[in-house]
LOMIGU-321336 format. One record per residue (C-alpha): residue number from 1; residue in one letter; x, y, z. Coordinates in steps of 0.2 Angstrom, whole numbers, plus 2048, in hexadecimal, padded with zeros to 3 digits. Layout:
<rs>
<r k="NUM" r="A" east="X" north="Y" up="Z"/>
...
</rs>
This chain:
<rs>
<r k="1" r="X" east="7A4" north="804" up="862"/>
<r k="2" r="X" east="7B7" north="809" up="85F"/>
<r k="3" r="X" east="7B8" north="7F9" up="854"/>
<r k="4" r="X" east="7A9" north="7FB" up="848"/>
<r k="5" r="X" east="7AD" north="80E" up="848"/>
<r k="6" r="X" east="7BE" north="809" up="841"/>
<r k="7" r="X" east="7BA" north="7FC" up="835"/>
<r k="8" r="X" east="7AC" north="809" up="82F"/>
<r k="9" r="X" east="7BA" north="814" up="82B"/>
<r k="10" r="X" east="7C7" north="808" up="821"/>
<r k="11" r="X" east="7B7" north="802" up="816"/>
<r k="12" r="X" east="7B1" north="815" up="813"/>
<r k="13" r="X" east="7C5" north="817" up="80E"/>
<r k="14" r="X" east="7C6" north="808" up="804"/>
<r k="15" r="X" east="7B4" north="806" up="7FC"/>
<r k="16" r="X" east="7B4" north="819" up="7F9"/>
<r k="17" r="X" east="79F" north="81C" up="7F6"/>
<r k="18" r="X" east="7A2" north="830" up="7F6"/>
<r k="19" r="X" east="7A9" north="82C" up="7E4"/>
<r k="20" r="X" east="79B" north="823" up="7DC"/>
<r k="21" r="X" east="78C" north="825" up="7E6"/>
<r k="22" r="X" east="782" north="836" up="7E1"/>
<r k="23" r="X" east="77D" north="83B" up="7EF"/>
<r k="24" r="X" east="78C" north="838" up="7FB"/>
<r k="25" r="X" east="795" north="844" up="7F0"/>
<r k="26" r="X" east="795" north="852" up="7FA"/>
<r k="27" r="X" east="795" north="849" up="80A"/>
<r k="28" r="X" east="7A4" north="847" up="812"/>
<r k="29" r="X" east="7A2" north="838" up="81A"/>
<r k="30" r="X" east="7B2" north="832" up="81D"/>
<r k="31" r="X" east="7B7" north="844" up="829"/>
<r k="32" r="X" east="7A5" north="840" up="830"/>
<r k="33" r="X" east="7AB" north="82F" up="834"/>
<r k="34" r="X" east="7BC" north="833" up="838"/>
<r k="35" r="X" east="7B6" north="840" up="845"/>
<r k="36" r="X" east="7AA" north="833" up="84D"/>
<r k="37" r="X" east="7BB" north="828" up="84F"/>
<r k="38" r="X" east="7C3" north="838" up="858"/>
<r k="39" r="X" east="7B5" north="839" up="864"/>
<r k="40" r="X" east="7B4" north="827" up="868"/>
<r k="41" r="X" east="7C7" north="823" up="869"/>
<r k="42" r="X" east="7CF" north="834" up="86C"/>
<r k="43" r="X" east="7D6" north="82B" up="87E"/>
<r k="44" r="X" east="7DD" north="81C" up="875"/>
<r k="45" r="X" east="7E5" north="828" up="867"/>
<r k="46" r="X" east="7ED" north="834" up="870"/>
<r k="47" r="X" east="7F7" north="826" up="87C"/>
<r k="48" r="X" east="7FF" north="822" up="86A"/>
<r k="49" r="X" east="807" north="834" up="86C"/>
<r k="50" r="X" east="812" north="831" up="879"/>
<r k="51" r="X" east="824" north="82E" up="879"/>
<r k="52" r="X" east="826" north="81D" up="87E"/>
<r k="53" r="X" east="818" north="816" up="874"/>
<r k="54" r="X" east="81E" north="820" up="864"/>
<r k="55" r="X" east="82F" north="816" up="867"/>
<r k="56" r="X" east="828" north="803" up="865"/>
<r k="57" r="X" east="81E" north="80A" up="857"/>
<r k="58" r="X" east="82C" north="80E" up="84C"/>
<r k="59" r="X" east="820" north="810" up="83C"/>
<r k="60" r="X" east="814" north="81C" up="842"/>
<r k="61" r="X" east="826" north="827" up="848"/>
<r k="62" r="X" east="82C" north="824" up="835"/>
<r k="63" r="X" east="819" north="82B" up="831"/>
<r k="64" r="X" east="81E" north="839" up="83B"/>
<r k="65" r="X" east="830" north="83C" up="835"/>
<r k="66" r="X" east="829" north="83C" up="822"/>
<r k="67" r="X" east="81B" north="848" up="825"/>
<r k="68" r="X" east="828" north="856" up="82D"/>
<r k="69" r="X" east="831" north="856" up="820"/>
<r k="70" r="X" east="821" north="856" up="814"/>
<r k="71" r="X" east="81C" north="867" up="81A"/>
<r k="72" r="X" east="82D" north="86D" up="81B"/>
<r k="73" r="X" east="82E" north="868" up="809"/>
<r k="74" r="X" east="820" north="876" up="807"/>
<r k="75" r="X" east="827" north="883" up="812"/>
<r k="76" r="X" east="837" north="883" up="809"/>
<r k="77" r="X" east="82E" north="884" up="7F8"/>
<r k="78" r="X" east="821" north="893" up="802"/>
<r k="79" r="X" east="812" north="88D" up="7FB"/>
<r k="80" r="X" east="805" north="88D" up="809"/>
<r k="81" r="X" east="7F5" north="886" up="7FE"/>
<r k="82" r="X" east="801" north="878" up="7FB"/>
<r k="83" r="X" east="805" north="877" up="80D"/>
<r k="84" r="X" east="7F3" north="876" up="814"/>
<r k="85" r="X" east="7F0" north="869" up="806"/>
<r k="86" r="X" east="800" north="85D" up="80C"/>
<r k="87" r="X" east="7FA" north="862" up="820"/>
<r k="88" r="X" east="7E9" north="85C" up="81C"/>
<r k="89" r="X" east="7EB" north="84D" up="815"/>
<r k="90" r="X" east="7FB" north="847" up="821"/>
<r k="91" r="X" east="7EF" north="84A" up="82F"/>
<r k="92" r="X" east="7E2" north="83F" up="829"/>
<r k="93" r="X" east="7F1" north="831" up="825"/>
<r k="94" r="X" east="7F8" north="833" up="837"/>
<r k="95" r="X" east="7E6" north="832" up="83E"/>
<r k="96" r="X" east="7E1" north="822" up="835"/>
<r k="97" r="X" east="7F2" north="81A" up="839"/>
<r k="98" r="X" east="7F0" north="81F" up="84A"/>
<r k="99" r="X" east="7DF" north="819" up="84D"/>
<r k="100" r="X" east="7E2" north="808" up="844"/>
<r k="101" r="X" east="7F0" north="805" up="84E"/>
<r k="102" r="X" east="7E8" north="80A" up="860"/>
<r k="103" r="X" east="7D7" north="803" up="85A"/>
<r k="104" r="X" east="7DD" north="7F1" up="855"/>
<r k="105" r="X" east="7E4" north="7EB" up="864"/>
<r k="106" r="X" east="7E0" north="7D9" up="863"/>
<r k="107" r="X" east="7E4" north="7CA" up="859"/>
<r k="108" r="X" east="7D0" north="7C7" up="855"/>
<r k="109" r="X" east="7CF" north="7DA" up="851"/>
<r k="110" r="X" east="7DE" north="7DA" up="845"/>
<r k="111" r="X" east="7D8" north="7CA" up="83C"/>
<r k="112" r="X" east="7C4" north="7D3" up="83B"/>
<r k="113" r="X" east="7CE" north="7E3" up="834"/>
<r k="114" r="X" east="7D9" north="7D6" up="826"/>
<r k="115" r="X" east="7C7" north="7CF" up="821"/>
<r k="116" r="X" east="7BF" north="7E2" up="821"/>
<r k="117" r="X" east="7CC" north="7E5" up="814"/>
<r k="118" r="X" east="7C9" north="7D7" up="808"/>
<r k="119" r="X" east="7B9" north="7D9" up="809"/>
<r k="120" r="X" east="7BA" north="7EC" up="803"/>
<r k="121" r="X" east="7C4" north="7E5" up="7F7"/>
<r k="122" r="X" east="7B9" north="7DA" up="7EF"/>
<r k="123" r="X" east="7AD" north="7E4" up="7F0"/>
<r k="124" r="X" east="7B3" north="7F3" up="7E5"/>
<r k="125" r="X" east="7BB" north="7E5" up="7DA"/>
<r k="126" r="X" east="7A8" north="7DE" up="7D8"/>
<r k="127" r="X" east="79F" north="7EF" up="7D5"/>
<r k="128" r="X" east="7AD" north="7F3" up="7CA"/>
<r k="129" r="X" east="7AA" north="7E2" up="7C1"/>
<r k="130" r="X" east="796" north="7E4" up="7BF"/>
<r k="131" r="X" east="799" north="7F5" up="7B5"/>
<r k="132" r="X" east="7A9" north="7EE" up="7AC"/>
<r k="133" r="X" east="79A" north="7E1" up="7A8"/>
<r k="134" r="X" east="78D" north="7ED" up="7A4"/>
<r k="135" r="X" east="783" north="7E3" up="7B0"/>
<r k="136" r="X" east="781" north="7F5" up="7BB"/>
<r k="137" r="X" east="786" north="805" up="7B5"/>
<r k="138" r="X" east="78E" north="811" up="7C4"/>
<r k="139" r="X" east="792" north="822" up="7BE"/>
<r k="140" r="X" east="7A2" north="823" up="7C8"/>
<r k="141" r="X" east="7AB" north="814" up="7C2"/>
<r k="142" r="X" east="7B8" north="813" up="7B2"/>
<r k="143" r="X" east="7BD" north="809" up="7A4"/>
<r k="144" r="X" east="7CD" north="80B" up="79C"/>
<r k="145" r="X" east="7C9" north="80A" up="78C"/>
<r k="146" r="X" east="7DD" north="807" up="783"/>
<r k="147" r="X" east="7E5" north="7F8" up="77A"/>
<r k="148" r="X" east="7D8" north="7EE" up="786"/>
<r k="149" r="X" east="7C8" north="7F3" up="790"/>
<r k="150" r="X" east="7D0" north="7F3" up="7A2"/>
<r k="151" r="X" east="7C8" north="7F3" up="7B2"/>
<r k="152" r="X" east="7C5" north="803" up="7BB"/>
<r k="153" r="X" east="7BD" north="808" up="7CC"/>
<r k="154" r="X" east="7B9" north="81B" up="7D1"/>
<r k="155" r="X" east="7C5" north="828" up="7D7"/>
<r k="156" r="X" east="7D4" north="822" up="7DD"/>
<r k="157" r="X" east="7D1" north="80F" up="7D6"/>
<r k="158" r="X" east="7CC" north="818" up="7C6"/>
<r k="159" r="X" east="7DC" north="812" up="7BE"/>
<r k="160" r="X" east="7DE" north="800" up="7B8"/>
<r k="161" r="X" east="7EF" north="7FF" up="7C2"/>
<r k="162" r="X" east="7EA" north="807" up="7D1"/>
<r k="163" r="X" east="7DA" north="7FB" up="7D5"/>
<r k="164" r="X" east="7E9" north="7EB" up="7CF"/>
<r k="165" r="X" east="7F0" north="7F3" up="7DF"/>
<r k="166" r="X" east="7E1" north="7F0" up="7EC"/>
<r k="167" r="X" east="7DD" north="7E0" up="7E4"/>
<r k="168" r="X" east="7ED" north="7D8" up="7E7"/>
<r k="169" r="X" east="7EB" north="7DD" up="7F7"/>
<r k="170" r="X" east="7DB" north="7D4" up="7F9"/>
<r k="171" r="X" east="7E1" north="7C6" up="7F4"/>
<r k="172" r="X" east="7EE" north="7C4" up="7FF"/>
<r k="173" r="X" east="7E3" north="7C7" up="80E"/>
<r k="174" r="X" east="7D6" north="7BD" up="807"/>
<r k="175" r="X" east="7E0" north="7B1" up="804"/>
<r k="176" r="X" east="7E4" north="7AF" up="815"/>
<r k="177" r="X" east="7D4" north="7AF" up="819"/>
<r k="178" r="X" east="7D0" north="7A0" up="811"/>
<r k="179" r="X" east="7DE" north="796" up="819"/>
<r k="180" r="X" east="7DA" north="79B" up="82B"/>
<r k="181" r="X" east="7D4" north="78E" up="835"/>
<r k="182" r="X" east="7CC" north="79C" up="843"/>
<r k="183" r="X" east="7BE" north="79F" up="835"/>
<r k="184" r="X" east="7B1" north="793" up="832"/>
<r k="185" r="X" east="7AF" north="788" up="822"/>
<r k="186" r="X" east="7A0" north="793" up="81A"/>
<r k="187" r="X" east="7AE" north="7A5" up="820"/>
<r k="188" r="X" east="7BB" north="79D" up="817"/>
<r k="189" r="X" east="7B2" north="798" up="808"/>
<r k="190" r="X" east="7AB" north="7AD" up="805"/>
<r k="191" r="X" east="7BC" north="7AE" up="805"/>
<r k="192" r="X" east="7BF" north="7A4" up="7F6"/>
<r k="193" r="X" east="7B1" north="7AC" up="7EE"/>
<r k="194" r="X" east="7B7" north="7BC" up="7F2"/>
<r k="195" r="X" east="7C8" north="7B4" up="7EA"/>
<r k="196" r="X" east="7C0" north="7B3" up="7D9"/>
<r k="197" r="X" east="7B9" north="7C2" up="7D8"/>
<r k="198" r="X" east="7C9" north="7CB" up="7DC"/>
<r k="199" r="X" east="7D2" north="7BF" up="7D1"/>
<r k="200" r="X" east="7C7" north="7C3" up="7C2"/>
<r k="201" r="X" east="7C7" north="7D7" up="7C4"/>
<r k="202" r="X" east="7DA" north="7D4" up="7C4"/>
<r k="203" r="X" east="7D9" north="7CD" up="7B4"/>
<r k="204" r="X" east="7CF" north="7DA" up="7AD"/>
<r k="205" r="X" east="7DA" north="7E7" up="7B3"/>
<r k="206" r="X" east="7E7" north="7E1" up="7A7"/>
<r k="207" r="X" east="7F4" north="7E9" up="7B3"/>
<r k="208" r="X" east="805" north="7E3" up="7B0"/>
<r k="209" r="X" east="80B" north="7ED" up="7BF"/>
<r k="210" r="X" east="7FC" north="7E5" up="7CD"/>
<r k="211" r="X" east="803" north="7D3" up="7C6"/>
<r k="212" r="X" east="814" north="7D6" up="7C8"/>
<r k="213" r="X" east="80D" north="7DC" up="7DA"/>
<r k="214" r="X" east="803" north="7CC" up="7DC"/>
<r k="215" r="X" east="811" north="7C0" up="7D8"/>
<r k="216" r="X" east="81E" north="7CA" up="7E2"/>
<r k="217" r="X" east="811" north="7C6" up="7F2"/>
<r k="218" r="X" east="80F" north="7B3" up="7EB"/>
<r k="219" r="X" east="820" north="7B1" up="7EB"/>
<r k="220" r="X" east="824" north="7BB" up="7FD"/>
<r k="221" r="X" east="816" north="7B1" up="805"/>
<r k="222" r="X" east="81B" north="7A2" up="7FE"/>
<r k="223" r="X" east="82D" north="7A3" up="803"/>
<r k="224" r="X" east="82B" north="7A8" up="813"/>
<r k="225" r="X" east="81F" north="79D" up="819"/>
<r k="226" r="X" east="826" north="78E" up="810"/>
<r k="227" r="X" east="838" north="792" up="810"/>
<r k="228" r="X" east="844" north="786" up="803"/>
<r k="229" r="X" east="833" north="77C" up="7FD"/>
<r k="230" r="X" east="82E" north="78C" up="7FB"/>
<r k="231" r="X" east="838" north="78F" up="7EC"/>
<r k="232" r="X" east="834" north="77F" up="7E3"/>
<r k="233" r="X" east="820" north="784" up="7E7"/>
<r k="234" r="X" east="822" north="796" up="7DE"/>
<r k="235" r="X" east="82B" north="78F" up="7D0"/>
<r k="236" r="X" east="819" north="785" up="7CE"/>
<r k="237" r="X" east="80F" north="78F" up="7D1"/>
<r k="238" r="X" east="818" north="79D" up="7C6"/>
<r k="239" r="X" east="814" north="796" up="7B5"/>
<r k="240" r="X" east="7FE" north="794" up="7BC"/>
<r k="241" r="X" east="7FE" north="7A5" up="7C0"/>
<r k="242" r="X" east="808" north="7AC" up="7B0"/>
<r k="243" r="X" east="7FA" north="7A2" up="7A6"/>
<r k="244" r="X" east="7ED" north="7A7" up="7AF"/>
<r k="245" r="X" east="7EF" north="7BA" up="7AA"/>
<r k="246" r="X" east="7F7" north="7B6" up="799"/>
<r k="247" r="X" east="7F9" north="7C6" up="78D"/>
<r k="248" r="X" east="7FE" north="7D7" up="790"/>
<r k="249" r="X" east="7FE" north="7D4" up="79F"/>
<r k="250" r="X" east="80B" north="7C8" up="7A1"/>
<r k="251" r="X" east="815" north="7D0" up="794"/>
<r k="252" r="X" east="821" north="7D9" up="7A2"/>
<r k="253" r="X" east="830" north="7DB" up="792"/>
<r k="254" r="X" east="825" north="7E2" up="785"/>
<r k="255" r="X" east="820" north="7F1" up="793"/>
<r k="256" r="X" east="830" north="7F8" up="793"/>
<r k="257" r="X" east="830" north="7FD" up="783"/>
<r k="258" r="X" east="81C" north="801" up="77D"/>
<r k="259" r="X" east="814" north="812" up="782"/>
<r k="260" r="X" east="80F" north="813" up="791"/>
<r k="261" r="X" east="81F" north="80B" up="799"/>
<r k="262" r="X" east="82B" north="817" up="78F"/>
<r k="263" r="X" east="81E" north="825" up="795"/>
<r k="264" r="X" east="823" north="81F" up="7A6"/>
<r k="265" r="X" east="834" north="81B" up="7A6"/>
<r k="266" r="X" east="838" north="82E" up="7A0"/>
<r k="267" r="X" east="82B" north="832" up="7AD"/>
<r k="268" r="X" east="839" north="82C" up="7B9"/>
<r k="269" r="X" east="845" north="834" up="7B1"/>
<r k="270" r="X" east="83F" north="845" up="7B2"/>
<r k="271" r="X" east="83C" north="844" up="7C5"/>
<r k="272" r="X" east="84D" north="83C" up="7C7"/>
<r k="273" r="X" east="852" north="84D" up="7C2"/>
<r k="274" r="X" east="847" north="856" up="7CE"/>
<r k="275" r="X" east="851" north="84B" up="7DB"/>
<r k="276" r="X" east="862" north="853" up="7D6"/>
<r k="277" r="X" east="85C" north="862" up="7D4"/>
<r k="278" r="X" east="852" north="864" up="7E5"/>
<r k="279" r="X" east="859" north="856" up="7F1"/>
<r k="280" r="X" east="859" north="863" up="800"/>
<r k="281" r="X" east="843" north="862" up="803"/>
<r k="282" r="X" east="83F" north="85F" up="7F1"/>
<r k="283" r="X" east="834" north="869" up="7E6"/>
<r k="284" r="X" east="823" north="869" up="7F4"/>
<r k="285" r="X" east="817" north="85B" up="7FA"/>
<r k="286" r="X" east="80A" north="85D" up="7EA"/>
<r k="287" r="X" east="816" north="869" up="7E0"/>
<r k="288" r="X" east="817" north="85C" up="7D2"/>
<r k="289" r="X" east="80B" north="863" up="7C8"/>
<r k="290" r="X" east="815" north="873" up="7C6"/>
<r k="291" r="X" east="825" north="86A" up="7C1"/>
<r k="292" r="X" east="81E" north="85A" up="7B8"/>
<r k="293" r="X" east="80E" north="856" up="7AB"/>
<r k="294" r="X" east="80C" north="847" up="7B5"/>
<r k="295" r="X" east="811" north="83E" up="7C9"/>
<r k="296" r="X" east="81D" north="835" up="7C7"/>
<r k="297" r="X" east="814" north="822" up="7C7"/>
<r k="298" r="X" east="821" north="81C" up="7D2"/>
<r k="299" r="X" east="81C" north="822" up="7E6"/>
<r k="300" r="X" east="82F" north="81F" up="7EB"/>
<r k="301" r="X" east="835" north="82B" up="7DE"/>
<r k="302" r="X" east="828" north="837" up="7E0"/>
<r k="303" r="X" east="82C" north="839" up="7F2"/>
<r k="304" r="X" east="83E" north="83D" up="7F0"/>
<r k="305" r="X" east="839" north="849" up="7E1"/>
<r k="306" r="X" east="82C" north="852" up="7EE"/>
<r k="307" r="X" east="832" north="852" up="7FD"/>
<r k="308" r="X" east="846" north="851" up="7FC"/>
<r k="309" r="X" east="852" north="841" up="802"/>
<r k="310" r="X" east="84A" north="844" up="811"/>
<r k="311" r="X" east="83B" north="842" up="810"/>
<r k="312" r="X" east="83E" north="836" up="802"/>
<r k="313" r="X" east="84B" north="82A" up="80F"/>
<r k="314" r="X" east="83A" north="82B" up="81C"/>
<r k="315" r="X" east="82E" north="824" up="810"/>
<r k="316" r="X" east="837" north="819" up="80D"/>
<r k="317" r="X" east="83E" north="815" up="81F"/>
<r k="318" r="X" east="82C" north="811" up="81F"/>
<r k="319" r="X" east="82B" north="801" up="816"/>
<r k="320" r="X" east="83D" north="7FC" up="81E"/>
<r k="321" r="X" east="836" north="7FD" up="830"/>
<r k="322" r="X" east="828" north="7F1" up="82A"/>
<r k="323" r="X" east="832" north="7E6" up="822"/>
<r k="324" r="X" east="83E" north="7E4" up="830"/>
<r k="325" r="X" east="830" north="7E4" up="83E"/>
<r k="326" r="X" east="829" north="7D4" up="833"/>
<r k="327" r="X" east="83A" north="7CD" up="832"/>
<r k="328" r="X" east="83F" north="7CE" up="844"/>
<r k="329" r="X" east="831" north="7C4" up="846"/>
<r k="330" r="X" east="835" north="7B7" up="83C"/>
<r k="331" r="X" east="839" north="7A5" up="840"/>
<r k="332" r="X" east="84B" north="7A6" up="841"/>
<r k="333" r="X" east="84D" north="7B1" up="84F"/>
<r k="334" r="X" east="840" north="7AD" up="85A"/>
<r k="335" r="X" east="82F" north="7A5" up="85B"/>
<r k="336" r="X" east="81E" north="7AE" up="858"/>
<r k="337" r="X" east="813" north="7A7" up="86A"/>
<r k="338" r="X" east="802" north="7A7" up="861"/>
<r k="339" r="X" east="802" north="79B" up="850"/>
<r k="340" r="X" east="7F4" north="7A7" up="847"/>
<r k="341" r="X" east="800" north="7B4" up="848"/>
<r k="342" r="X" east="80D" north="7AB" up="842"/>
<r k="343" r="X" east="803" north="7A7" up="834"/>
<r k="344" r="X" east="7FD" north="7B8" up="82E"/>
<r k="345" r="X" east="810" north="7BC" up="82E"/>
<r k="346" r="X" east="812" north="7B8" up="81F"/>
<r k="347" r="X" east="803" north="7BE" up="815"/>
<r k="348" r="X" east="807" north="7D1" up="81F"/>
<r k="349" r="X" east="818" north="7CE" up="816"/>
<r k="350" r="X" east="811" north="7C9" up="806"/>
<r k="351" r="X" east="806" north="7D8" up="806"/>
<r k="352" r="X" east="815" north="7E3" up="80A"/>
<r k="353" r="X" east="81F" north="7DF" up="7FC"/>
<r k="354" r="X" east="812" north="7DE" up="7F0"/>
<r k="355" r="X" east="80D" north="7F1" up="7F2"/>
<r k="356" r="X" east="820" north="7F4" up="7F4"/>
<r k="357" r="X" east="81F" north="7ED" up="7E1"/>
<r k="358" r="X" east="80F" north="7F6" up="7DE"/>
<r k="359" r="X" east="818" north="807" up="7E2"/>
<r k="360" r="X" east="824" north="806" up="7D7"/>
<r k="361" r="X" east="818" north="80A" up="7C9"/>
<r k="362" r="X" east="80A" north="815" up="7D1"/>
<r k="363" r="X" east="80C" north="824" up="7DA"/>
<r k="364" r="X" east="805" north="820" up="7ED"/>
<r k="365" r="X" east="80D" north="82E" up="7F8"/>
<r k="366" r="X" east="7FF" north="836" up="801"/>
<r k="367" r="X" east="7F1" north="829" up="7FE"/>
<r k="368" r="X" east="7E9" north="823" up="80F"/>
<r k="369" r="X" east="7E7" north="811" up="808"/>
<r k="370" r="X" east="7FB" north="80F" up="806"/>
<r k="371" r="X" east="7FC" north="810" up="819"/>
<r k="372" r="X" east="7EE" north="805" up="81E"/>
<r k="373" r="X" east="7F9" north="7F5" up="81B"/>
<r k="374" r="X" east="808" north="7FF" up="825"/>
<r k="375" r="X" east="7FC" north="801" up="835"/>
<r k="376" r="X" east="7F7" north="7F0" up="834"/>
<r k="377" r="X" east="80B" north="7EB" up="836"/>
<r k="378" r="X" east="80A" north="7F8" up="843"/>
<r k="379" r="X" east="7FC" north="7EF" up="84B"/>
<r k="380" r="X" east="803" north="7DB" up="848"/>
<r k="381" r="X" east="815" north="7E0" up="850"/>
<r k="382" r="X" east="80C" north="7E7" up="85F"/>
<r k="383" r="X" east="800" north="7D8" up="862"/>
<r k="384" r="X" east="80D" north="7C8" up="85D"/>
<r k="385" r="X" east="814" north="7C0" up="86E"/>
<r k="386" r="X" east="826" north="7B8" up="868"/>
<r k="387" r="X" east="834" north="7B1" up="873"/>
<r k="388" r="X" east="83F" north="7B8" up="873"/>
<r k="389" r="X" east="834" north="7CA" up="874"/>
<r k="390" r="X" east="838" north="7D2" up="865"/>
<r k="391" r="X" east="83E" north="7E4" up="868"/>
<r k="392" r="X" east="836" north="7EF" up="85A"/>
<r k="393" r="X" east="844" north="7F8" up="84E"/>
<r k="394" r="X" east="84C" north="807" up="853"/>
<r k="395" r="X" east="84C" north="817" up="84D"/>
<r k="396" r="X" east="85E" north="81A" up="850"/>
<r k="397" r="X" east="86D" north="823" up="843"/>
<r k="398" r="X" east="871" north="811" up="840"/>
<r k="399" r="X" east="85F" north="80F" up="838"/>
<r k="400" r="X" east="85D" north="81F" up="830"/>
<r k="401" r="X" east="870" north="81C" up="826"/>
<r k="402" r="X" east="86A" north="80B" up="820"/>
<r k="403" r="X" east="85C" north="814" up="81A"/>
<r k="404" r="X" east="863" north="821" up="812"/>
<r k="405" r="X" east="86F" north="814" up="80A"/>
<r k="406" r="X" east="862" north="80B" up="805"/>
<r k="407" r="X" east="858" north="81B" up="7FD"/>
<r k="408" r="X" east="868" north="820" up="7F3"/>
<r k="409" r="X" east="867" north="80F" up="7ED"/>
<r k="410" r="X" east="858" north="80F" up="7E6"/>
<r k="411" r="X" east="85B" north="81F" up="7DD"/>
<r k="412" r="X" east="86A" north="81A" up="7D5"/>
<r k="413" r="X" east="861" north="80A" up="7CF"/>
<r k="414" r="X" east="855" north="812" up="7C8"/>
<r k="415" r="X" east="85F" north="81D" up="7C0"/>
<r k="416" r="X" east="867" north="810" up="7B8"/>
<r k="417" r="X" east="858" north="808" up="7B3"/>
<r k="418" r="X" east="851" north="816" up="7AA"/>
<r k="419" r="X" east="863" north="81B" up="7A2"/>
<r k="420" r="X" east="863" north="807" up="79A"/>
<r k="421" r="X" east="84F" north="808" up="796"/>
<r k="422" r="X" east="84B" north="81A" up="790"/>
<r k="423" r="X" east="847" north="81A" up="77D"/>
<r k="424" r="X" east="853" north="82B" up="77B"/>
<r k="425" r="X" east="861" north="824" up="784"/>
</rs>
């Protein structure tokens, strides 16, 4: 019951009907949902809460960490709609990671939950596909209509770039998927389907920002599980994929300088300044619409902007505890016990830096959807047997000043990039 209750949840979070089916609109079925979850699992959740099992679940600690300082950010600034706003929705992200972590709890669990994913995946790529199409005409999707007709889903998949996002992802975990030998032939060839379909509503997307995303986890997964013949497969494969999604989106040089990448690049700009000039707790969680016309498009940046270097160095600690967890597990340093697991690493990893990549472009902050691929890490580090055990990273000053090194790197990159791009410069 927990499971299905769980699964229910993700594909209510990932699919989204509230948005485009009339008469969920003022049902709320996700807290309905959410609530039931509570209910059912409120033991299993609340043993995530303790001390010791906070400790070997460093990501859902970093959760913690970045949410303090979240609503800090708003004290500071004394806005308290802003503060119930920020409260509300970090209290449904730390449920949701919570209850993914404490629900999954199995090796069949986590791969049902991979497959749930691609599934809802496909799914609002194919709707989204059937309107793009005229074929069916839902009232809640979009079309972009600019220099091309893009592909749009509803609310937060509405833009072009943000559904790139989620069907990278899909393809990813439907990519494993196909090449699992624990599903059946007729499994595995739904999805390959399911592979074209996402394939296609990437295409139509004509997002350059989801392909950069898609060859970044190509070339992660690639490399990882391959190794040196890795490289010489990616250099192949590089060239199919760059033809496959041939025009504007493959012209990364000429996006630097049109409009929209100029629009973005002094987007940057302008919340760097926020930075210098707030790096205490930042300007408020949600306060950019009272300091910029837009958020910043890149979800790193905006959460130094909002919440301070703080808050910015715990969001990002974030993605540094996954990407070390994954690589502690890796090959070199010990063996992973069960071979499926073994061979999800690198798809998880692929998935990682793809939406790391993703990020750069689109604002992702307080999104739930950002965190489900952060719980499943969560979930994967807990259930992968290795010799030796792996030891799960720790939260020490040690950590904390390698991610604050690596924060102020990041902003001094960026800075850099956007002195050397920006057309007024």
């Amino acid at each position: 019951m927990a499971v299905v209750l769980v699964l229910l949840l993700n594909a209510i979070l990932q699919i989204r009907p509230a948005e485009f089916v009339p008469g969920l609109l003022t049902v709320p079925i996700y807290e309905i949902t959410l609530a039931l979850c509570l209910i059912v699992c409120g033991p299993r959740l609340l043993a995530e809460a303790t001390p010791r099992v906070l400790a070997a679940t460093p990501i859902l600690k970093c959760l913690l960490w970045f949410s303090l300082f979240s609503l800090a950010s708003n004290l500071a600034q004394g806005d308290l709609e802003l503060l119930a706003e920020t409260g509300t929705d970090l209290v449904r992200i730390v449920l949701y990671v919570g209850l993914v972590i404490a629900v999954i709890d199995t090796p069949v669990r986590l791969r049902w939950f991979l497959a749930s994913c691609a599934l809802c995946a496909a799914i609002v790529t194919g709707l989204a596909i059937l309107n793009y199409q005229g074929i069916v005409t839902i009232s809640g999707y979009h079309i972009v209509e600019a220099d091309v007709r893009r592909l749009g889903a509803s609310g937060l998949y509405g833009d072009p770039n943000d559904l790139a996002l989620l069907i990278t992802q899909g393809l990813i975990l439907a990519a494993y998927g196909l090449t699992s030998r624990r599903w059946s032939m007729p499994i595995r060839l739904v999805h390959l389907a399911w592979i074209a379909v996402l394939g296609l509503g990437l295409q139509l997307t004509y997002s350059r920002g989801g392909l950069m995303a898609l060859l970044a986890g190509v070339a992660t997964a690639v490399l990882t599980r391959y190794r040196a013949k890795g490289l010489m497969i990616a250099g192949l494969t590089l060239p199919l994929v760059l033809t496959v999604f041939a025009g504007r989106q493959a012209d990364f040089s000429g996006a630097i300088g049109s409009g929209s990448g100029q629009s973005r690049i002094h987007l940057w700009d302008h919340y760097l300044s926020l930075v210098a000039d707030n790096p205490g707790l930042g300007i408020g969680a949600g306060g950019w619409k009272y300091h910029a016309r837009q958020v910043a498009h890149n979800s790193f940046l905006h959460a130094f902007a909002e919440t301070g270097l703080p808050g910015g160095v715990a969001f990002l600690a974030l993605f540094v505890v996954a990407a070390q967890t994954l690589s502690d597990l890796g090959p070199r340093s010990r063996q992973i016990l069960d071979p499926e697991m073994a061979r999800l690493r690198p798809y998880l990893l692929a998935m990682l830096s793809s939406y790391v990549v993703g990020m750069l472009s689109l604002t992702r902050v307080f999104t739930l959807p950002t965190y489900t691929m952060l719980a499943c890490i969560a979930a994967y580090a807990r259930l992968t047997p290795a010799e030796p055990p792996c030891q799960p990273p720790r939260l020490n000053p040690t950590f904390w000043c390698k991610a604050t090194a690596a924060g102020f790197l990041f902003l001094v990159l960026t800075w850099i990039y956007v002195k050397r791009s920006a057309s007024y410069y």
